[in-house]
C-alpha beads as a LAMMPS data file, in Angstrom:
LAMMPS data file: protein, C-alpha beads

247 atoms
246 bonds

1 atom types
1 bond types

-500.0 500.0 xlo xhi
-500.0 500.0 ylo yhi
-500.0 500.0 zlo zhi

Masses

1 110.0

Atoms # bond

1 1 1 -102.619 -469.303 16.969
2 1 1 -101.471 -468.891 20.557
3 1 1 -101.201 -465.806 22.105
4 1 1 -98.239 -466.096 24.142
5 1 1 -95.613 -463.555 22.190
6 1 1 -98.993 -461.222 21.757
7 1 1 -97.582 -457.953 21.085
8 1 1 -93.888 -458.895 20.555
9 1 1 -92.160 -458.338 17.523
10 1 1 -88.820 -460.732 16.031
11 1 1 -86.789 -460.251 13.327
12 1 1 -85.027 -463.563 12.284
13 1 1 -82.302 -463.987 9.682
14 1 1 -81.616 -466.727 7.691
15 1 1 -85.542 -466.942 7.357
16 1 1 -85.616 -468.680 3.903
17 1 1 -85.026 -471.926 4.797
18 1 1 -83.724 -474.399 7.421
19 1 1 -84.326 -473.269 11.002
20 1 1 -84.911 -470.105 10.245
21 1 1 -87.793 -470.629 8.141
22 1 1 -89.128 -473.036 10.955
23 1 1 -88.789 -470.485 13.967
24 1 1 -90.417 -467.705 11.747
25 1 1 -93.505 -470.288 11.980
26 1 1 -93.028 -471.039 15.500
27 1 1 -92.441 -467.534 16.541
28 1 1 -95.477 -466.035 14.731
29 1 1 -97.897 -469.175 15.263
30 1 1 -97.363 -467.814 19.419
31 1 1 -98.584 -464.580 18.524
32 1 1 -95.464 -462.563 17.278
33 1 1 -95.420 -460.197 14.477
34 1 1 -92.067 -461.216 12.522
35 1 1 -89.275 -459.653 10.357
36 1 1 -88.151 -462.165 7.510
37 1 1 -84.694 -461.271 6.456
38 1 1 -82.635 -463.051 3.637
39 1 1 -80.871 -462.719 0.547
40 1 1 -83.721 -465.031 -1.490
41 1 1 -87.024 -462.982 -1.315
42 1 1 -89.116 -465.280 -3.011
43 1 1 -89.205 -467.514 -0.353
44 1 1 -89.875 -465.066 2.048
45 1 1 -92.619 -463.438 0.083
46 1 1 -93.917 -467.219 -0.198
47 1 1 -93.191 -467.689 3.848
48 1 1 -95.298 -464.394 4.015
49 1 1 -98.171 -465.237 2.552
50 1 1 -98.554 -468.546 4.708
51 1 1 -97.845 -466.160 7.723
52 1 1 -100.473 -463.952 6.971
53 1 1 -103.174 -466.418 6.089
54 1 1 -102.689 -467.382 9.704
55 1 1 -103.181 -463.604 10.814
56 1 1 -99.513 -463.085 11.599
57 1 1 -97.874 -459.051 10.982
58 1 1 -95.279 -459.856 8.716
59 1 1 -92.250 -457.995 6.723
60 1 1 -90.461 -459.046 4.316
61 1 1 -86.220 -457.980 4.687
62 1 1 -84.239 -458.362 1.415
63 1 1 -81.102 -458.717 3.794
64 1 1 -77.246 -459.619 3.394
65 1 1 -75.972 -459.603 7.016
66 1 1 -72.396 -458.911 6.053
67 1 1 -73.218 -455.522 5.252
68 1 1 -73.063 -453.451 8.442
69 1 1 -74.877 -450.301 6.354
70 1 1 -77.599 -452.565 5.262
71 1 1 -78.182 -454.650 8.686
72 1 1 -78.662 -451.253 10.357
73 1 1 -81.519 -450.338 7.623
74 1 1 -82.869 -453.808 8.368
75 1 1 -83.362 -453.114 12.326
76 1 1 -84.669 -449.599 11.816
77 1 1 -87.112 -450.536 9.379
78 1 1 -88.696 -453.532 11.722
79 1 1 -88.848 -450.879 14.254
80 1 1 -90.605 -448.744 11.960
81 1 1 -92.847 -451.128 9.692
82 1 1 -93.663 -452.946 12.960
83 1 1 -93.261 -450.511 15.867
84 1 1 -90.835 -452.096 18.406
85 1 1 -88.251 -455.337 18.451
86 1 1 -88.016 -457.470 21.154
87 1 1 -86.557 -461.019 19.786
88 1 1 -83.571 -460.863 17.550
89 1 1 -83.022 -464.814 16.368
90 1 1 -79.840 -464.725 14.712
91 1 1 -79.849 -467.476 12.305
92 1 1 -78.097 -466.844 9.297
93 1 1 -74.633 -468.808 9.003
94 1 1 -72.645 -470.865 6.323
95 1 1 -70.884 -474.311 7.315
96 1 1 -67.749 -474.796 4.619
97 1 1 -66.193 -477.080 5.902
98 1 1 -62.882 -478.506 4.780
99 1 1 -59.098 -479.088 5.238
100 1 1 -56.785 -475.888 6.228
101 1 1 -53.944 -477.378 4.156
102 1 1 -55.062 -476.100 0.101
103 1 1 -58.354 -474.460 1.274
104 1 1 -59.753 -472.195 -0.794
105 1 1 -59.059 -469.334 1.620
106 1 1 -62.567 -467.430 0.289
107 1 1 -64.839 -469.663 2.004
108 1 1 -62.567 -468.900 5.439
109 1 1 -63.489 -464.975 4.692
110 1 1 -67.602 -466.058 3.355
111 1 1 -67.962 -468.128 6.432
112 1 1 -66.446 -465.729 8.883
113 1 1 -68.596 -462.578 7.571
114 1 1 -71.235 -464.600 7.717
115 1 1 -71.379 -466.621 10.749
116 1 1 -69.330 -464.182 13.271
117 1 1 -69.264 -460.085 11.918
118 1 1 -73.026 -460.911 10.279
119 1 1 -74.305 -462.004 13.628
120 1 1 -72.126 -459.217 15.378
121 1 1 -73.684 -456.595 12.917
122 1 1 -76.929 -457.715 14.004
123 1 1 -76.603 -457.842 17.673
124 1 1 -74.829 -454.393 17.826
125 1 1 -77.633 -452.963 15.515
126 1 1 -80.890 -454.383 17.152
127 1 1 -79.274 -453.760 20.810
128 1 1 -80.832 -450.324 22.151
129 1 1 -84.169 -451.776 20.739
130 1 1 -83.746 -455.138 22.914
131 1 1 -82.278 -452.837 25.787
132 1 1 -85.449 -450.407 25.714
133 1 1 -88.116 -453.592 25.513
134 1 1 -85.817 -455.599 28.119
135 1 1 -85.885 -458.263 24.898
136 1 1 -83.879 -461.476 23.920
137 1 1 -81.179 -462.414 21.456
138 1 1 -80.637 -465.802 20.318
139 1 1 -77.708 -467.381 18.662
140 1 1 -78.262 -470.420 16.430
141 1 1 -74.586 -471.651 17.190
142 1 1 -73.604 -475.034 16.942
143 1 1 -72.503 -478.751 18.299
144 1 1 -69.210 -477.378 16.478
145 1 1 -68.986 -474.597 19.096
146 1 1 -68.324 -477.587 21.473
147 1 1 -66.719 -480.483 19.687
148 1 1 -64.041 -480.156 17.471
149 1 1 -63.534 -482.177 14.090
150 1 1 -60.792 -483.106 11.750
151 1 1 -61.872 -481.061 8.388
152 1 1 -64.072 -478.280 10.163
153 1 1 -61.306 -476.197 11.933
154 1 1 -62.381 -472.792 10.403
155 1 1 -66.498 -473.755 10.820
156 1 1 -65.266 -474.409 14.435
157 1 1 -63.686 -471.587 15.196
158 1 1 -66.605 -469.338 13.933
159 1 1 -68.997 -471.295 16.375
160 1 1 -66.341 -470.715 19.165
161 1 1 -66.272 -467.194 18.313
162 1 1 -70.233 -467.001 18.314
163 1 1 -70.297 -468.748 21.593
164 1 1 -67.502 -466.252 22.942
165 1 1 -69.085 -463.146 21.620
166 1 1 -72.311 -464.268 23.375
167 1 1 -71.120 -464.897 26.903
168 1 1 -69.218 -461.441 27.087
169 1 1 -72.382 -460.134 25.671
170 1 1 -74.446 -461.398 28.415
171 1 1 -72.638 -459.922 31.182
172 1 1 -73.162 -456.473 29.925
173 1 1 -76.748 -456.739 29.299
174 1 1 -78.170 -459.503 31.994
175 1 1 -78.600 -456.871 34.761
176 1 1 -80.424 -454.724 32.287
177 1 1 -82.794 -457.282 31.341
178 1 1 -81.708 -458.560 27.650
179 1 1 -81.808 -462.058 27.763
180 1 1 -78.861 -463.900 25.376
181 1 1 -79.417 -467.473 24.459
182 1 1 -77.372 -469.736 22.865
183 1 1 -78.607 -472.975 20.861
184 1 1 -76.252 -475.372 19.798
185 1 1 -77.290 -477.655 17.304
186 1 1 -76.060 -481.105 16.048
187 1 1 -76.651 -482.307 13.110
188 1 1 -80.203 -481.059 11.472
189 1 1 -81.455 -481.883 7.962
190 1 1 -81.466 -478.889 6.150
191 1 1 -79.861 -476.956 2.881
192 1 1 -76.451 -476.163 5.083
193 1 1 -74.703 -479.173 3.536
194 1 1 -75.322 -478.079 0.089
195 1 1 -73.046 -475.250 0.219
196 1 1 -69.590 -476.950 0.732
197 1 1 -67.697 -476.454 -2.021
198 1 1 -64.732 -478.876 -1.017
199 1 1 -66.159 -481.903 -2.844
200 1 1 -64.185 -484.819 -0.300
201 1 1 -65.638 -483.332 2.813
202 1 1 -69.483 -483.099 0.900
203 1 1 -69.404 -486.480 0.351
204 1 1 -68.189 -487.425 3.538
205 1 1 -70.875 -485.720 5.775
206 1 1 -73.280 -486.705 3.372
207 1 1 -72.435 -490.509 3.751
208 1 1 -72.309 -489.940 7.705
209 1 1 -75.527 -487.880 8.051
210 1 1 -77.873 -490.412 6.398
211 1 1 -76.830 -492.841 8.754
212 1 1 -78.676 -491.666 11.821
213 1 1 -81.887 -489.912 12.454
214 1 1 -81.388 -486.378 11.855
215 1 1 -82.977 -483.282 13.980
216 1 1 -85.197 -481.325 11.939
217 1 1 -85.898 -477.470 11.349
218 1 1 -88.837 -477.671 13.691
219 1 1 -87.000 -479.355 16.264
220 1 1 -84.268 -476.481 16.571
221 1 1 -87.501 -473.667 16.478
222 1 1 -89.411 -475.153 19.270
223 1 1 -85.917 -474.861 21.219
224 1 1 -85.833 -471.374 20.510
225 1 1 -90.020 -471.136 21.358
226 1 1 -88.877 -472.659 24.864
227 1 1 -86.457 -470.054 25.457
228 1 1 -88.051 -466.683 24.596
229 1 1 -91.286 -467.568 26.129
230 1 1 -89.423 -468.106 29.407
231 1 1 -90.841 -465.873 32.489
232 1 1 -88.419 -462.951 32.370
233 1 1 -86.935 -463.487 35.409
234 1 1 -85.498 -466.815 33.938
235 1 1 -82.683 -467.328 31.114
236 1 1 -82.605 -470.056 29.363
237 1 1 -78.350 -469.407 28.060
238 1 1 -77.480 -472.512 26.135
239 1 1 -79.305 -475.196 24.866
240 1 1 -77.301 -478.511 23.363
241 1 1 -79.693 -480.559 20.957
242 1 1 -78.463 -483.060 19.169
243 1 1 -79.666 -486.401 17.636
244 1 1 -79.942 -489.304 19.672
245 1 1 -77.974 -491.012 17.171
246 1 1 -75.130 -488.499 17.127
247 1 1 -71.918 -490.320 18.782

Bonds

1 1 1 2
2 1 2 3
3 1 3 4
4 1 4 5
5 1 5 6
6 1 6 7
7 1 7 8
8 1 8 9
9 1 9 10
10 1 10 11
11 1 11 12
12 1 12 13
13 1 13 14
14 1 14 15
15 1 15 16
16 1 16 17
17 1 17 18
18 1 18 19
19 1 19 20
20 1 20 21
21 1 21 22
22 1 22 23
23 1 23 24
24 1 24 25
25 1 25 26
26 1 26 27
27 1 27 28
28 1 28 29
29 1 29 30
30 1 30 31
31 1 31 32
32 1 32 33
33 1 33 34
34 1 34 35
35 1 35 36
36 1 36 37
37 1 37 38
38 1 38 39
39 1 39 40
40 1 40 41
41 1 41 42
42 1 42 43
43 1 43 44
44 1 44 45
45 1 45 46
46 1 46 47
47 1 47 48
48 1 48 49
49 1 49 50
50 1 50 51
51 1 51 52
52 1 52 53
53 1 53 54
54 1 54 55
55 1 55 56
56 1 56 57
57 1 57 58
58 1 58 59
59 1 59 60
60 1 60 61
61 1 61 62
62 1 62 63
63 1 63 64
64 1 64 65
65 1 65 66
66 1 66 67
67 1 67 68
68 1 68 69
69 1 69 70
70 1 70 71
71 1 71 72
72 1 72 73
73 1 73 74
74 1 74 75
75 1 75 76
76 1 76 77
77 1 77 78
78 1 78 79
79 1 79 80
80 1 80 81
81 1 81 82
82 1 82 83
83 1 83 84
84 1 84 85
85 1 85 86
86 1 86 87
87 1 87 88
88 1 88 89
89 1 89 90
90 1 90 91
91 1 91 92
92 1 92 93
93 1 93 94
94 1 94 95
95 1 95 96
96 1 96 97
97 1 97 98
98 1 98 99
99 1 99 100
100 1 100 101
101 1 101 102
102 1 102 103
103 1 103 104
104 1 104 105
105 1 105 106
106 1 106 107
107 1 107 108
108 1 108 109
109 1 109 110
110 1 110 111
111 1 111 112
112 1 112 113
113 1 113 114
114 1 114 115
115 1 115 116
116 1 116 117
117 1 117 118
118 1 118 119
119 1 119 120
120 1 120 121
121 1 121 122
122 1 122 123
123 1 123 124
124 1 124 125
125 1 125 126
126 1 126 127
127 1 127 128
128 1 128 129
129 1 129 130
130 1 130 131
131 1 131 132
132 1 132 133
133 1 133 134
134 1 134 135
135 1 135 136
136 1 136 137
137 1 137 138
138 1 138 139
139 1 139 140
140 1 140 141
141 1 141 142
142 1 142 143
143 1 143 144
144 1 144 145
145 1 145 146
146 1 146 147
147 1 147 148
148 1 148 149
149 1 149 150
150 1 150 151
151 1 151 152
152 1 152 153
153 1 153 154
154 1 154 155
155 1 155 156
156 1 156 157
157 1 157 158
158 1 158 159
159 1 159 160
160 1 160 161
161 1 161 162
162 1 162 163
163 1 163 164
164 1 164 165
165 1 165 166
166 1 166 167
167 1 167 168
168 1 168 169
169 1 169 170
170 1 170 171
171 1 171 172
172 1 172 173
173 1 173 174
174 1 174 175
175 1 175 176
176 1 176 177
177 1 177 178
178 1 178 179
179 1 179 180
180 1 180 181
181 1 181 182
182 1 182 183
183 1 183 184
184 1 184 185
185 1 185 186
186 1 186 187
187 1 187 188
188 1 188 189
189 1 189 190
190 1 190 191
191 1 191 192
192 1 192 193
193 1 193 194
194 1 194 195
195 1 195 196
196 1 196 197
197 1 197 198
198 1 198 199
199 1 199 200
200 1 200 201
201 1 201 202
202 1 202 203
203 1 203 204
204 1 204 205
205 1 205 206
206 1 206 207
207 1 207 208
208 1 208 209
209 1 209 210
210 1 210 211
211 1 211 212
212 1 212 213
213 1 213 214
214 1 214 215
215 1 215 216
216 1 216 217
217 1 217 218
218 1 218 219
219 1 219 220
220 1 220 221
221 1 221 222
222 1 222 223
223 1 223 224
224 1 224 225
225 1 225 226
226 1 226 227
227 1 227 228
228 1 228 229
229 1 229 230
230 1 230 231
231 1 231 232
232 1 232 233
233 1 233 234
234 1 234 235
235 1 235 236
236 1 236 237
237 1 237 238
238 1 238 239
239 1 239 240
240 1 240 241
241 1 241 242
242 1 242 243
243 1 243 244
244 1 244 245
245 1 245 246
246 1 246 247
């Protein structure tokens, strides 16, 4: 294990799978004592116990990131199970995409709680913590956050709002140290896909997607290694990563 996040502590949500499950290995194989928090806690108790094999301080976060109460528990208890916080990697997010004409306006209000107030709820919560240990937030946003597409407009606008939220963000804290970092990703093979529920627009990503090479998990966590092991004096803000194959 390297030793370069020796003595940090990050909590990352969205740890069960996907990126998330990918930067809680990167993060902890540099040295950094991590918070897993999800809704599925058998794969973080399985994540776990492959973190702590490798000698990693590890806690487990049974987490839904739409509840303000509950994200607020989450960040105190890091602070207290693991004594400080000083990375916040918010990854949780859902991608349902599909037409505004006949949506089914619940995934509008799962996506938005999710993607935008979840990752708000988290950043507001964990704040004094990265304020104290002049610390780093990053946002796993995405390529939507930049390019719009015909079927996505809600998905979009959450990713705009993420990428909004995290600019007016860093001018508050910069000058006080916090670092905010936004990664955009294109497209990366992971479970995100499997939770559209407007069949048309499933199958259509899923014929377009295995057409190119796709980024994987571990290509999006060594983006967000880059970042937060950065010499404080430097900010890495955005990073765009997408496949080369990705018109």
């Amino acid at each position: 294990m390297s030793s370069s996040l020796q003595g940090k502590v990050a909590l990352v949500t969205g740890a069960s799978s996907g990126i998330g499950q990918a930067t809680a290995r990167a993060l902890a194989a540099a040295g950094a004592s991590v918070a897993l928090a999800a809704r599925r806690v058998d794969r973080l108790e399985a994540l776990r116990g492959e973190l702590e094999a490798k000698g990693a301080a590890v806690q487990v976060l049974d987490l839904d990131v739409t509840d303000e109460q509950a994200v607020a528990a989450a960040v105190r208890s890091t602070v207290d199970t693991l004594g400080r916080l000083d990375i916040l990697v918010n990854n949780a997010g859902l991608m349902l995409l599909g037409p505004v004409e006949n949506a089914d306006t619940t995934d509008w209000t799962r996506m938005m709680d999710t993607n935008v107030m979840g990752l708000m709820y988290m950043t507001h919560a964990a704040l004094p913590e990265l304020i104290r240990n002049q610390g780093t937030v990053v946002q796993i946003s995405s390529i939507a956050a930049r390019v719009v597409g015909r079927g996505s407009a809600v998905y979009n606008a959450s990713k705009f709002a993420v990428n909004g939220f995290s600019e007016g963000l860093r001018q508050e804290v910069t000058e006080r140290g916090v670092r905010v970092v936004v990664i955009e990703p294109g497209t990366v093979e992971t479970e995100l896909r499997d939770h559209i529920t407007h069949a048309p627009s499933k199958a259509a990503i899923t014929e377009r997607v295995a057409k190119i090479r796709q980024l994987q998990s571990e290509d999006i966590a060594g983006a967000v290694l880059y970042a937060v092991t950065a010499p404080p004096h430097a900010t890495v803000n955005e990073i765009f990563i997408r496949p080369t194959d990705q018109a």
